[in-house]
C-alpha positions as CSV (number, residue, x, y, z in Angstrom):
1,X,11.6,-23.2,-13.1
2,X,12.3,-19.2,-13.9
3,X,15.3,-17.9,-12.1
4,X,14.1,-14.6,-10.6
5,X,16.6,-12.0,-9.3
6,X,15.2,-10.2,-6.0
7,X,16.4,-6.6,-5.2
8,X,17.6,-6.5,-1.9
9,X,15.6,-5.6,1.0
10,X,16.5,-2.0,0.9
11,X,15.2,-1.6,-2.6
12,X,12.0,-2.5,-1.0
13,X,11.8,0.1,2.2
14,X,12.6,2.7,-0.6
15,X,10.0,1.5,-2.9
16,X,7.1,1.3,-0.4
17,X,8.4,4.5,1.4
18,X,7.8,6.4,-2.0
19,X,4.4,4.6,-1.8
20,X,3.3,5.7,1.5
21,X,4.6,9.3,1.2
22,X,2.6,9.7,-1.8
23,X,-0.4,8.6,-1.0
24,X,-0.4,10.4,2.5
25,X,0.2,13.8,0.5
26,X,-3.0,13.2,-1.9
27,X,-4.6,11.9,1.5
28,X,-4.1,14.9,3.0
29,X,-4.6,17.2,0.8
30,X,-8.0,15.9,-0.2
31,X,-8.8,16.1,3.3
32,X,-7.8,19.3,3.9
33,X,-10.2,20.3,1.2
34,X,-12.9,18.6,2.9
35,X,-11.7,19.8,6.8
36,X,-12.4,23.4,5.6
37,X,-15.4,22.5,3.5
38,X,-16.4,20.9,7.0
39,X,-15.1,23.9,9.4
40,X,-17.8,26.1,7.3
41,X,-20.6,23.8,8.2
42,X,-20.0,23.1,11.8
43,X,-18.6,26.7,12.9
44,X,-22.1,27.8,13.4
45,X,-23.4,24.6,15.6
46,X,-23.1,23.8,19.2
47,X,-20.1,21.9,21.0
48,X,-21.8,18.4,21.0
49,X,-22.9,18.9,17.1
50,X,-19.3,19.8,16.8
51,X,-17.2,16.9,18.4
52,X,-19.7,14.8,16.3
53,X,-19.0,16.0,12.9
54,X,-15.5,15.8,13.9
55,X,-15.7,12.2,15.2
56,X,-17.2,11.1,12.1
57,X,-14.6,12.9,9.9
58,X,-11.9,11.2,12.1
59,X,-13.6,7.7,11.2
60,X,-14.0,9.0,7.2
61,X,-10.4,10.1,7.2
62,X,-9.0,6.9,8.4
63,X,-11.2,4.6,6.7
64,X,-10.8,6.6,3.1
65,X,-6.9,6.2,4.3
66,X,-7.3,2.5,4.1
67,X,-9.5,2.4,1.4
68,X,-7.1,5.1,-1.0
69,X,-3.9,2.2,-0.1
70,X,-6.5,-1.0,-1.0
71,X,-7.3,0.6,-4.6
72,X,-3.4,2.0,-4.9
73,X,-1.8,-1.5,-4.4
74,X,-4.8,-3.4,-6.1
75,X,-4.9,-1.5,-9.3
76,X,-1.0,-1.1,-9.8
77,X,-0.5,-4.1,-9.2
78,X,-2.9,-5.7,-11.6
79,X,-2.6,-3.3,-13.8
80,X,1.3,-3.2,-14.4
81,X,2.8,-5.2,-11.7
82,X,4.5,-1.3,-10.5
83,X,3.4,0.9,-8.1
84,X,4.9,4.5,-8.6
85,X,7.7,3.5,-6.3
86,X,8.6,0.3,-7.5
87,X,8.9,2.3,-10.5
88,X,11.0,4.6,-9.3
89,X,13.3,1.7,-7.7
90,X,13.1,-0.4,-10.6
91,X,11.4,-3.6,-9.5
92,X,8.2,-5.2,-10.1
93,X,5.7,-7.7,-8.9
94,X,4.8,-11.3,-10.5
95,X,3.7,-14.2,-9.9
96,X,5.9,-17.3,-9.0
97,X,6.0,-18.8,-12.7
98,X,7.0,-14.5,-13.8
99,X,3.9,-13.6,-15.0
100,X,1.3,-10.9,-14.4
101,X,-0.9,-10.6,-10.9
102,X,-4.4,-11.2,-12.1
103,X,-6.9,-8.9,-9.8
104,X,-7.6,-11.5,-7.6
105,X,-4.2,-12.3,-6.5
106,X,-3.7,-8.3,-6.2
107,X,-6.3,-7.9,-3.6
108,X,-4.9,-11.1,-1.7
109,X,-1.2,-9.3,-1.4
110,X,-3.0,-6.7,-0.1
111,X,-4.9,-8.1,2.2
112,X,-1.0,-10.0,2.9
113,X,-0.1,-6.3,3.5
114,X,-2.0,-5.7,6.8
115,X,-1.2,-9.3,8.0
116,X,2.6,-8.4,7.2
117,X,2.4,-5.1,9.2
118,X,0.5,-6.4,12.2
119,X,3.1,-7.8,14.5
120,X,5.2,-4.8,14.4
121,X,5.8,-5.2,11.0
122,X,7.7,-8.5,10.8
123,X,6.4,-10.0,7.8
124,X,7.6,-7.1,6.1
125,X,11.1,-7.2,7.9
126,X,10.6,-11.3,7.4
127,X,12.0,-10.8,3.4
128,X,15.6,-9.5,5.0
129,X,16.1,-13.0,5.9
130,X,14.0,-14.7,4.0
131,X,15.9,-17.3,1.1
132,X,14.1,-16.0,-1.5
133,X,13.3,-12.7,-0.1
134,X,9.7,-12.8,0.4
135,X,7.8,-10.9,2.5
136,X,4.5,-12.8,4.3
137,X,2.3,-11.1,1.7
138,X,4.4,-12.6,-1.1
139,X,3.9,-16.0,0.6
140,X,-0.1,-15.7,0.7
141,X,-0.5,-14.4,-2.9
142,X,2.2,-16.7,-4.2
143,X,4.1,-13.3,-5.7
144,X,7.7,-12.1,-5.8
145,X,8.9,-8.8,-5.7
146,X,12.0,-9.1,-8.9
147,X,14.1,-6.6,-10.7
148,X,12.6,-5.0,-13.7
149,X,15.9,-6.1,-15.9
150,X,15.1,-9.7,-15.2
151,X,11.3,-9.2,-16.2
């Protein structure tokens, strides 16, 4: 059995804070390009035609928001076992026996991520007292979050 060593739990807020502050500034700026590419369209129609379009690109900007994270954290994952943060923090994702996630395994720590984040976030917070320091999404994929020196 390969003895990992797991960055501590703060190592891991950082990491996934760089994450999400990065992918809400392309998020929003993407959609700011498409709110005033929208505003030109709509600025010309009545109120109802109005608070549709804008309905609708509430629904597009939280769905693409989903979607954007889902392809982040899939394809870094797979790709590299890194996301731009874990980069940054100097830790990496592998599977139990230390090797690279395949895809498939990617998109179930994903899918580990919303479970994790659903009861205010206590499968997230679950890897501060966890023995091996694994979050619920780790569990479910069979992953561990290591540090890069070890790899």
């Amino acid at each position: 059995m390969i003895q990992h060593v797991y960055p501590n739990f703060a190592t891991r807020v950082v990491a996934i804070a760089i994450d999400f502050a990065l992918l809400t500034l392309i998020h929003l700026f993407l959609f700011f390009l498409l709110a005033g590419r929208l505003l030109n369209e709509v600025i010309h129609l009545e109120l109802l035609a109005i608070l549709t379009a804008y309905s609708w690109y509430l629904v597009m900007f939280a769905a693409s928001y989903v979607f954007l994270h889902m392809v982040y954290f899939i394809v870094f994952h797979a790709w590299c076992g890194q996301t731009i943060g874990k980069m940054i923090m100097h830790i990496r994702v592998v599977t139990e026996d230390n090797r690279q996630v395949p895809p498939a395994r990617a998109f179930l720590r994903w899918t580990g991520y919303i479970l994790s984040s659903v009861p205010l976030a206590a499968g997230f917070l679950w890897s501060a007292v966890d023995k091996d320091h694994c979050a619920w999404h780790d569990r479910l994929s069979q992953t561990r979050v290591v540090s890069v020196e070890m790899t």
